[in-house]
N, C-alpha and C positions, 0 to 999 in steps of 0.2 A: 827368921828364915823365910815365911811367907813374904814381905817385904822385897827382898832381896830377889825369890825367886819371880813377883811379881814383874821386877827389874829386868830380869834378865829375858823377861817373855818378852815385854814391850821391847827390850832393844831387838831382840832378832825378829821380833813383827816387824819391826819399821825396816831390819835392812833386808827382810826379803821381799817385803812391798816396794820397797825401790829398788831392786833388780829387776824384780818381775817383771816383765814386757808388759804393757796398760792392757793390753786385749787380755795376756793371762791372767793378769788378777781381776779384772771385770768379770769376765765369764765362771773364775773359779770362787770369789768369795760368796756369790749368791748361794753357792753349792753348799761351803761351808758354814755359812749361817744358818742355811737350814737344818743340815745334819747336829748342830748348836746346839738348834730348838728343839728337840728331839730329846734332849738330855740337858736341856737348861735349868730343871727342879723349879726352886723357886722362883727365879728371875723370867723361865717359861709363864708360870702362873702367873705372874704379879702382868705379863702383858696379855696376858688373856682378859684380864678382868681392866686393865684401861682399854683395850678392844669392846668388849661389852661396856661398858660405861660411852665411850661416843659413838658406837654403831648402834648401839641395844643389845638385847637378848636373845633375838633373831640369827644372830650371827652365833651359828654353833656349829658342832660336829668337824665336819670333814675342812667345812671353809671355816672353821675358825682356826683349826689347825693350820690351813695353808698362810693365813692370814701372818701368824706366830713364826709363821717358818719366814716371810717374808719382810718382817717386823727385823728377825736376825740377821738376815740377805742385806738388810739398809744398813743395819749397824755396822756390822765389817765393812761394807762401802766406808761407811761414815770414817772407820779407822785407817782404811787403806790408804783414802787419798787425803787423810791429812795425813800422815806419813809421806806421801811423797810428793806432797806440795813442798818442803823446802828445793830453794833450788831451778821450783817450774818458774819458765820466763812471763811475765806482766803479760803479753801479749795474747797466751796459752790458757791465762787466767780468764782474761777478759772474752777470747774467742767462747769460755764453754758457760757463760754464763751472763744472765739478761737480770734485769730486774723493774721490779714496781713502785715508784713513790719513792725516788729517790731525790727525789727535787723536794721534797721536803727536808732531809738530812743537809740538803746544801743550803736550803733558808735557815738553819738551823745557825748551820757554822757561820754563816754569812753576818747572824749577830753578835758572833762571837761567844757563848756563852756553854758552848759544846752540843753533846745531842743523847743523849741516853738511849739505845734498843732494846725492847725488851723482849727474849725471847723466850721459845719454850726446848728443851729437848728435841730437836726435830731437822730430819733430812742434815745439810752439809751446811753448819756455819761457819767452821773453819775456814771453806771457802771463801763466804762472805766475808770474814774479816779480813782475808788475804787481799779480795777487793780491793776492798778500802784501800790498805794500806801500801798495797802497789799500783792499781790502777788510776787510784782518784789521789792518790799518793796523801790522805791527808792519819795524821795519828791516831791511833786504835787501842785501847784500855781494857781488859778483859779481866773479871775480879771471876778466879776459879777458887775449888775446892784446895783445901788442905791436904795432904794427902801419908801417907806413911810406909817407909822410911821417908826421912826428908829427901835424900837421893834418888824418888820416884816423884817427888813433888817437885824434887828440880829439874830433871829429865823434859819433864812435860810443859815447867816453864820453859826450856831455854825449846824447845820443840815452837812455842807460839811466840816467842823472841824473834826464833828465825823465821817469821812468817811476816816478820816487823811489827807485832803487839809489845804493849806494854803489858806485864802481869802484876797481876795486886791479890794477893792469898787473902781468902774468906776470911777475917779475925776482927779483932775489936779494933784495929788502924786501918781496914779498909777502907771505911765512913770517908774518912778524912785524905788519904789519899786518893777517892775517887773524888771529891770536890776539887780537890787539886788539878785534878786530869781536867776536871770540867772548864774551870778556869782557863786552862793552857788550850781549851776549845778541842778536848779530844772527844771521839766518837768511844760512847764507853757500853761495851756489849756486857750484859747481863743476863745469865739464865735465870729465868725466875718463875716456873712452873712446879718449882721444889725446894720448901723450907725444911733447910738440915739440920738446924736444932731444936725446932719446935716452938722456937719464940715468935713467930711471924704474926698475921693479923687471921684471923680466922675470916674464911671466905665460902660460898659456895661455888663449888669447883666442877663440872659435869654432874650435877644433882647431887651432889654429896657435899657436906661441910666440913671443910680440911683447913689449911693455915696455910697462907703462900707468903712469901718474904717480904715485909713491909719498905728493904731499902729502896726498891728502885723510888716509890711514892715519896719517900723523904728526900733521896735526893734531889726529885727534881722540884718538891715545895722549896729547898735551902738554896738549890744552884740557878733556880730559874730555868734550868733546862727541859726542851722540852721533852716529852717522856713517849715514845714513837713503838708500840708494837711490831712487831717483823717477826721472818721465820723463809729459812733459805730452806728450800726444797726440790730433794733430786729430782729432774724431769726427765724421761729415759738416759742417753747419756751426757745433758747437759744439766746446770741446776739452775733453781731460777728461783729467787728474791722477792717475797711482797711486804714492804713497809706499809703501814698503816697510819692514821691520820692522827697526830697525837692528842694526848688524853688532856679533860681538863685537869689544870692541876692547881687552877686558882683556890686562895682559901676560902674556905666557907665557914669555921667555926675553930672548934678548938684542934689541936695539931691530930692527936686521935685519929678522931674523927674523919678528919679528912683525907690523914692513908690510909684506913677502912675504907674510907671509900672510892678511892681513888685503885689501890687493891680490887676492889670489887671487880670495880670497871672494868680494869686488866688480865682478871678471871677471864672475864667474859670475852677479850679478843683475845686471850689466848684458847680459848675453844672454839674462838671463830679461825683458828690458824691451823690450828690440830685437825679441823673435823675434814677437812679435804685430801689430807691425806695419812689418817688414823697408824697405815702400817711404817710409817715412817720416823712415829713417836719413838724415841728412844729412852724410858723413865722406866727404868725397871727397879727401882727399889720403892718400899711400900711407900705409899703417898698420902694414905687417907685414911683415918681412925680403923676401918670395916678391914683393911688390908692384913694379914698376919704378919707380924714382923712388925707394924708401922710404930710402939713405944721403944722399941731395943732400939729402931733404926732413926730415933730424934736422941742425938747428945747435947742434953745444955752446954755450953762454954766451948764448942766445938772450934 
Protein backbone atom coordinates (compact mmCIF):
# COMPACT_ATOMS: atom_id res chain seq x y z
CA UNK A 1 0.00 0.00 0.00
CA UNK A 2 2.77 2.55 0.93
CA UNK A 3 4.44 1.54 -2.53
CA UNK A 4 1.42 2.25 -4.47
CA UNK A 5 0.41 5.20 -2.66
CA UNK A 6 4.10 6.51 -3.18
CA UNK A 7 3.05 5.95 -6.88
CA UNK A 8 0.27 7.74 -7.11
CA UNK A 9 1.88 11.00 -5.28
CA UNK A 10 4.67 11.09 -7.85
CA UNK A 11 2.25 10.75 -10.84
CA UNK A 12 0.08 13.66 -9.87
CA UNK A 13 3.41 15.76 -8.71
CA UNK A 14 4.71 15.40 -12.20
CA UNK A 15 1.30 16.22 -13.86
CA UNK A 16 0.69 19.21 -11.83
CA UNK A 17 4.22 20.43 -12.36
CA UNK A 18 3.58 20.33 -15.89
CA UNK A 19 0.45 22.22 -15.98
CA UNK A 20 1.68 24.76 -13.78
CA UNK A 21 2.68 27.88 -15.60
CA UNK A 22 7.02 27.92 -14.80
CA UNK A 23 6.37 31.47 -12.92
CA UNK A 24 3.76 29.34 -10.67
CA UNK A 25 5.63 26.70 -9.68
CA UNK A 26 8.98 28.79 -9.30
CA UNK A 27 7.51 31.23 -6.96
CA UNK A 28 5.15 28.43 -5.18
CA UNK A 29 7.63 25.46 -4.43
CA UNK A 30 10.06 27.54 -2.44
CA UNK A 31 6.86 28.14 -0.28
CA UNK A 32 6.30 24.66 0.02
CA UNK A 33 9.48 23.45 0.88
CA UNK A 34 9.67 25.34 3.54
CA UNK A 35 6.34 24.68 5.11
CA UNK A 36 8.07 20.81 4.42
CA UNK A 37 10.70 21.76 6.65
CA UNK A 38 8.77 22.69 9.36
CA UNK A 39 7.44 19.08 9.76
CA UNK A 40 10.10 17.15 8.05
CA UNK A 41 11.04 15.06 11.60
CA UNK A 42 13.83 13.26 10.66
CA UNK A 43 14.86 14.05 7.25
CA UNK A 44 14.60 17.91 8.91
CA UNK A 45 17.32 16.69 11.43
CA UNK A 46 19.42 14.63 9.34
CA UNK A 47 19.94 18.19 7.04
CA UNK A 48 20.56 20.25 10.07
CA UNK A 49 23.33 18.14 11.09
CA UNK A 50 25.07 17.93 7.29
CA UNK A 51 24.43 22.04 7.54
CA UNK A 52 26.53 21.92 10.64
CA UNK A 53 29.10 19.56 9.50
CA UNK A 54 30.23 21.91 6.25
CA UNK A 55 29.23 25.31 7.69
CA UNK A 56 30.14 24.43 11.57
CA UNK A 57 28.45 25.02 14.57
CA UNK A 58 28.14 28.65 14.25
CA UNK A 59 25.35 28.08 12.05
CA UNK A 60 22.33 27.83 14.66
CA UNK A 61 19.05 29.09 15.89
CA UNK A 62 16.93 31.17 13.57
CA UNK A 63 19.57 30.87 10.46
CA UNK A 64 19.85 27.35 10.69
CA UNK A 65 16.35 26.96 10.54
CA UNK A 66 16.15 29.36 7.46
CA UNK A 67 18.85 27.43 6.19
CA UNK A 68 16.69 23.87 6.49
CA UNK A 69 13.68 25.63 5.05
CA UNK A 70 15.79 26.52 1.97
CA UNK A 71 17.68 23.04 1.77
CA UNK A 72 13.63 21.93 1.15
CA UNK A 73 12.86 25.12 -1.33
CA UNK A 74 15.94 23.40 -3.57
CA UNK A 75 14.57 20.00 -3.25
CA UNK A 76 11.06 20.63 -4.67
CA UNK A 77 12.97 22.80 -7.38
CA UNK A 78 14.98 19.81 -7.79
CA UNK A 79 11.51 17.60 -8.35
CA UNK A 80 9.66 20.16 -10.19
CA UNK A 81 11.69 20.74 -13.10
CA UNK A 82 12.77 17.28 -13.62
CA UNK A 83 9.17 16.67 -14.04
CA UNK A 84 8.77 18.97 -16.62
CA UNK A 85 11.86 18.60 -18.50
CA UNK A 86 10.41 15.86 -20.64
CA UNK A 87 9.21 17.51 -23.57
CA UNK A 88 11.35 21.06 -22.95
CA UNK A 89 12.82 21.94 -26.47
CA UNK A 90 17.20 21.44 -26.76
CA UNK A 91 17.27 25.07 -27.28
CA UNK A 92 15.31 25.90 -23.68
CA UNK A 93 17.75 23.63 -22.10
CA UNK A 94 20.64 25.06 -23.35
CA UNK A 95 19.42 28.92 -23.05
CA UNK A 96 19.06 28.23 -18.90
CA UNK A 97 22.16 26.70 -18.42
CA UNK A 98 26.20 27.39 -18.73
CA UNK A 99 28.81 25.26 -17.51
CA UNK A 100 32.64 24.78 -16.35
CA UNK A 101 35.18 22.19 -17.74
CA UNK A 102 33.42 20.75 -20.03
CA UNK A 103 36.24 20.50 -22.61
CA UNK A 104 37.44 18.03 -20.44
CA UNK A 105 34.34 15.61 -20.85
CA UNK A 106 34.96 16.14 -24.67
CA UNK A 107 38.79 15.16 -24.33
CA UNK A 108 37.39 12.31 -22.68
CA UNK A 109 35.02 11.02 -25.39
CA UNK A 110 37.36 12.19 -27.99
CA UNK A 111 39.52 8.96 -26.92
CA UNK A 112 36.86 6.96 -26.96
CA UNK A 113 36.79 5.23 -23.75
CA UNK A 114 33.79 7.16 -22.22
CA UNK A 115 33.94 9.60 -19.20
CA UNK A 116 32.65 8.81 -15.69
CA UNK A 117 30.93 12.12 -13.46
CA UNK A 118 31.06 11.93 -10.30
CA UNK A 119 28.53 13.63 -8.27
CA UNK A 120 27.07 14.36 -5.00
CA UNK A 121 23.38 14.99 -4.16
CA UNK A 122 23.23 18.46 -5.19
CA UNK A 123 21.28 21.54 -7.01
CA UNK A 124 19.73 20.22 -10.66
CA UNK A 125 21.42 17.16 -12.26
CA UNK A 126 18.73 16.14 -14.05
CA UNK A 127 19.31 18.99 -16.00
CA UNK A 128 22.70 18.29 -16.66
CA UNK A 129 22.06 14.99 -17.93
CA UNK A 130 19.40 16.45 -20.13
CA UNK A 131 22.34 18.53 -21.51
CA UNK A 132 24.25 16.16 -22.60
CA UNK A 133 21.93 14.21 -24.09
CA UNK A 134 20.04 16.76 -26.07
CA UNK A 135 22.30 19.65 -26.48
CA UNK A 136 25.81 18.06 -26.98
CA UNK A 137 23.44 15.12 -28.19
CA UNK A 138 26.24 12.57 -27.17
CA UNK A 139 24.77 9.10 -24.69
CA UNK A 140 24.19 9.43 -21.02
CA UNK A 141 24.22 6.30 -18.53
CA UNK A 142 22.85 7.00 -15.08
CA UNK A 143 23.17 3.83 -12.54
CA UNK A 144 20.06 4.92 -9.81
CA UNK A 145 18.67 3.44 -6.80
CA UNK A 146 16.36 0.22 -6.64
CA UNK A 147 13.41 1.21 -5.61
CA UNK A 148 9.80 -0.46 -4.36
CA UNK A 149 7.12 -1.44 -5.75
CA UNK A 150 9.03 -2.21 -9.00
CA UNK A 151 6.30 0.06 -10.60
CA UNK A 152 7.82 3.14 -8.77
CA UNK A 153 11.20 1.99 -9.96
CA UNK A 154 10.03 1.97 -13.31
CA UNK A 155 8.02 5.26 -13.34
CA UNK A 156 11.19 6.97 -12.58
CA UNK A 157 13.28 5.06 -15.09
CA UNK A 158 11.16 5.62 -18.01
CA UNK A 159 11.01 9.58 -16.48
CA UNK A 160 15.01 9.59 -17.21
CA UNK A 161 14.47 7.57 -20.49
CA UNK A 162 12.46 10.31 -21.66
CA UNK A 163 15.09 12.76 -20.94
CA UNK A 164 17.23 10.40 -23.46
CA UNK A 165 19.37 8.50 -20.48
CA UNK A 166 20.12 5.22 -20.38
CA UNK A 167 19.07 3.55 -16.76
CA UNK A 168 21.06 0.61 -15.06
CA UNK A 169 19.48 -0.16 -11.35
CA UNK A 170 21.91 -0.23 -8.42
CA UNK A 171 22.59 -4.47 -8.19
CA UNK A 172 25.19 -6.92 -8.57
CA UNK A 173 24.91 -6.40 -13.02
CA UNK A 174 25.55 -2.93 -12.70
CA UNK A 175 29.50 -3.39 -12.57
CA UNK A 176 29.34 -4.73 -15.81
CA UNK A 177 26.78 -3.02 -17.46
CA UNK A 178 28.29 0.33 -16.66
CA UNK A 179 31.73 -0.94 -18.45
CA UNK A 180 29.57 -1.74 -21.31
CA UNK A 181 28.33 1.99 -21.48
CA UNK A 182 31.90 2.87 -21.05
CA UNK A 183 32.98 1.06 -24.06
CA UNK A 184 30.08 2.37 -26.21
CA UNK A 185 31.92 5.88 -25.02
CA UNK A 186 28.76 6.91 -22.89
CA UNK A 187 29.03 9.67 -20.41
CA UNK A 188 27.94 7.69 -17.17
CA UNK A 189 26.61 9.90 -14.21
CA UNK A 190 27.00 8.48 -10.79
CA UNK A 191 25.77 9.70 -7.43
CA UNK A 192 28.28 8.91 -5.09
CA UNK A 193 28.20 10.92 -1.76
CA UNK A 194 26.15 8.01 -0.45
CA UNK A 195 26.96 4.28 0.18
CA UNK A 196 23.45 2.35 0.45
CA UNK A 197 24.44 -0.80 1.67
CA UNK A 198 27.31 -0.22 3.54
CA UNK A 199 29.89 -2.09 1.80
CA UNK A 200 31.75 0.89 0.39
CA UNK A 201 35.52 2.01 1.26
CA UNK A 202 35.53 3.73 4.46
CA UNK A 203 36.62 7.51 4.02
CA UNK A 204 36.82 10.67 5.88
CA UNK A 205 33.94 12.61 4.65
CA UNK A 206 33.45 16.47 6.17
CA UNK A 207 35.57 15.39 9.61
CA UNK A 208 33.79 12.27 10.07
CA UNK A 209 34.70 8.64 9.01
CA UNK A 210 31.78 7.13 6.98
CA UNK A 211 31.90 4.63 3.78
CA UNK A 212 31.42 6.27 0.29
CA UNK A 213 30.76 3.86 -2.76
CA UNK A 214 34.03 2.39 -3.95
CA UNK A 215 32.33 1.81 -7.75
CA UNK A 216 33.03 4.95 -9.35
CA UNK A 217 37.17 4.22 -8.29
CA UNK A 218 36.81 0.59 -9.82
CA UNK A 219 35.33 1.54 -12.65
CA UNK A 220 37.43 3.88 -13.93
CA UNK A 221 40.83 1.54 -12.66
CA UNK A 222 38.94 -1.41 -15.17
CA UNK A 223 37.60 1.10 -17.99
CA UNK A 224 40.45 3.54 -18.21
CA UNK A 225 37.94 6.04 -17.85
CA UNK A 226 38.56 9.07 -16.70
CA UNK A 227 36.82 9.77 -13.35
CA UNK A 228 35.78 13.82 -13.60
CA UNK A 229 33.92 15.28 -10.28
CA UNK A 230 30.99 17.69 -11.22
CA UNK A 231 27.95 18.93 -9.55
CA UNK A 232 25.13 21.19 -11.37
CA UNK A 233 24.00 23.95 -9.27
CA UNK A 234 20.84 26.18 -9.27
CA UNK A 235 22.04 29.75 -9.86
CA UNK A 236 18.90 32.08 -9.25
CA UNK A 237 16.84 31.04 -12.19
CA UNK A 238 19.40 29.55 -14.31
CA UNK A 239 21.72 26.51 -13.26
CA UNK A 240 25.22 26.19 -13.82
CA UNK A 241 27.74 23.10 -14.00
CA UNK A 242 31.36 22.85 -12.74
CA UNK A 243 33.31 19.77 -13.81
CA UNK A 244 36.45 19.23 -12.13
CA UNK A 245 39.83 18.09 -13.36
CA UNK A 246 39.93 14.28 -13.17
CA UNK A 247 41.37 12.17 -10.53
CA UNK A 248 44.38 10.25 -10.54
CA UNK A 249 43.41 6.95 -11.12
CA UNK A 250 46.75 5.21 -12.21
CA UNK A 251 47.67 2.11 -10.12
CA UNK A 252 49.85 2.40 -7.30
CA UNK A 253 49.66 -0.91 -5.58
CA UNK A 254 47.37 -3.57 -4.81
CA UNK A 255 43.42 -2.93 -6.30
CA UNK A 256 42.39 -2.16 -2.46
CA UNK A 257 44.31 0.19 -2.04
CA UNK A 258 44.11 2.13 -4.70
CA UNK A 259 40.02 2.76 -4.61
CA UNK A 260 40.79 3.65 -0.97
CA UNK A 261 42.52 6.02 -2.27
CA UNK A 262 41.20 7.10 -5.01
CA UNK A 263 37.68 7.23 -2.79
CA UNK A 264 39.51 9.42 -0.61
CA UNK A 265 40.42 11.86 -3.09
CA UNK A 266 36.85 12.05 -4.25
CA UNK A 267 35.69 12.72 -0.61
CA UNK A 268 37.52 15.38 -0.78
CA UNK A 269 36.19 17.16 -4.10
CA UNK A 270 33.06 16.31 -3.35
CA UNK A 271 33.30 18.68 -0.34
CA UNK A 272 34.99 20.98 -2.30
CA UNK A 273 31.40 20.98 -4.53
CA UNK A 274 29.15 20.86 -1.65
CA UNK A 275 30.64 23.63 0.45
CA UNK A 276 29.59 26.54 -1.81
CA UNK A 277 26.49 25.90 -1.78
CA UNK A 278 25.64 23.72 1.41
CA UNK A 279 21.62 24.42 1.15
CA UNK A 280 21.34 22.97 -1.98
CA UNK A 281 22.68 19.48 -0.62
CA UNK A 282 20.00 17.15 -0.92
CA UNK A 283 21.06 13.73 1.28
CA UNK A 284 18.74 13.50 3.75
CA UNK A 285 19.07 9.95 4.99
CA UNK A 286 21.72 9.04 7.64
CA UNK A 287 25.14 9.04 6.07
CA UNK A 288 27.47 8.67 8.83
CA UNK A 289 28.03 6.21 11.86
CA UNK A 290 27.12 9.56 14.61
CA UNK A 291 23.68 9.84 12.38
CA UNK A 292 20.50 8.12 14.17
CA UNK A 293 19.00 5.79 11.80
CA UNK A 294 22.61 5.36 9.88
CA UNK A 295 22.66 0.91 10.68
CA UNK A 296 18.68 0.37 9.72
CA UNK A 297 19.33 2.63 6.86
CA UNK A 298 22.72 0.35 5.34
CA UNK A 299 20.95 -3.05 3.59
CA UNK A 300 23.56 -5.60 2.78
CA UNK A 301 22.45 -7.16 -0.70
CA UNK A 302 20.45 -4.19 -1.57
Amino acid sequence: MKGALALAMFKTGSAVARAAPAGVATAVVPILGRAVAMVGGERRRQVERNLERVVGRDLAGASLRRAVGVTFGSYGRYWTESFRLPGTASAAIAAGFDIDGWDQVETALENGRGAILAMPHLGGWEWGGFWIATVRAHQVTAVVEPLEPPELFEWFAELRRSLGMHVVALGPGAGVAVLKALRANHVVCLLSDRDLDGAGVEVEFFGERTTLPGGPATLAIRSGAPLLPAAVYFDGPRRYSLVRPPLVTARHGRLRDDVTRITQDLARELEALIRPAPEQWHLMQPNWPSDPGYRQSRRPGR
